[in-house]
C-alpha positions, 0 to 999 in steps of 0.5 A: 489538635493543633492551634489553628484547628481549636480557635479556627485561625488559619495563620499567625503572623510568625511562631511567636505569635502562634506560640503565644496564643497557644500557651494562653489556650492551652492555659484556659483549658487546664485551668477550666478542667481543673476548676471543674474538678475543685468545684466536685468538692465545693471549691474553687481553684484558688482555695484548693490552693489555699489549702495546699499551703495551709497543708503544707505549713501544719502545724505552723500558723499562716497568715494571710500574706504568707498565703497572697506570697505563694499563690500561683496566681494573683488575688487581690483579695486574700482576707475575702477567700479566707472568710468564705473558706472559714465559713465553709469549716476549711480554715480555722482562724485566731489572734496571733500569740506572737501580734496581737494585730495578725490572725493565724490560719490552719487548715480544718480536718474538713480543709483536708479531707477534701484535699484528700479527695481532690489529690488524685484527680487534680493531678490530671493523670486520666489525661496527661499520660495519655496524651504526652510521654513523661520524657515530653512533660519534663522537656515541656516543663523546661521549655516553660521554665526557660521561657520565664527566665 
């Protein structure tokens, strides 16, 4: 459905414009569907992303700045995220043998067998596919890649 007909605005003021406003709806519905889907597990979607580099730094320790460095989105508060998650039994925490001031995070078997189950369906392939080719998704990922310069 084209952008107009979603947010009900019969014209833009140039393509730009249209353009602009479409990357941002279309940004909320992903990340709506795919919050959705982590909440199935008892997650949001940034600690589905904590997860995943957690996962992806086993059996390496993280700390928390490497963590704040590589999420895709912004949070101010890293140490808040991580203390719910240990609580929940998703991440272990203890003292860094290398600083003694840093805390070392790994992911918990708990941490990753909902990742496990979260891999599929957060890869949104009951949806995708069936609304743009993969020759699409690659020129999209592209035209997104070349707009961030």
């Amino acid at each position: 459905m084209k952008i107009e007909e979603e947010i009900k605005v019969s014209k833009f003021s140039n393509e730009w414009h249209r353009c602009t406003v479409n990357i941002l709806y279309t940004y909320n519905w992903l990340n709506n569907e795919l919050e959705q889907r982590a909440a199935k597990e008892g997650i949001t979607l940034k600690q589905f992303n904590v997860l995943r580099i957690l996962r992806g730094q086993y059996p390496k320790p993280a700390t928390n700045n490497l963590i704040k460095s590589r999420m895709l989105s912004t949070t101010p508060d890293i140490s808040r995220m991580i203390d719910r998650m240990v609580t929940k039994g998703l991440v272990s925490r203890c003292q860094s043998g290398g600083d003694k001031r840093a805390v070392d995070l790994f992911i918990t078997d708990k941490g990753l067998k909902i990742l496990e189950n979260l891999e599929e369906p957060m890869l949104m392939t009951d949806i995708l596919p069936n609304r743009i080719t993969e020759k699409e998704a690659i020129q999209l990922s592209a035209l997104l890649d070349k707009l961030r310069g």
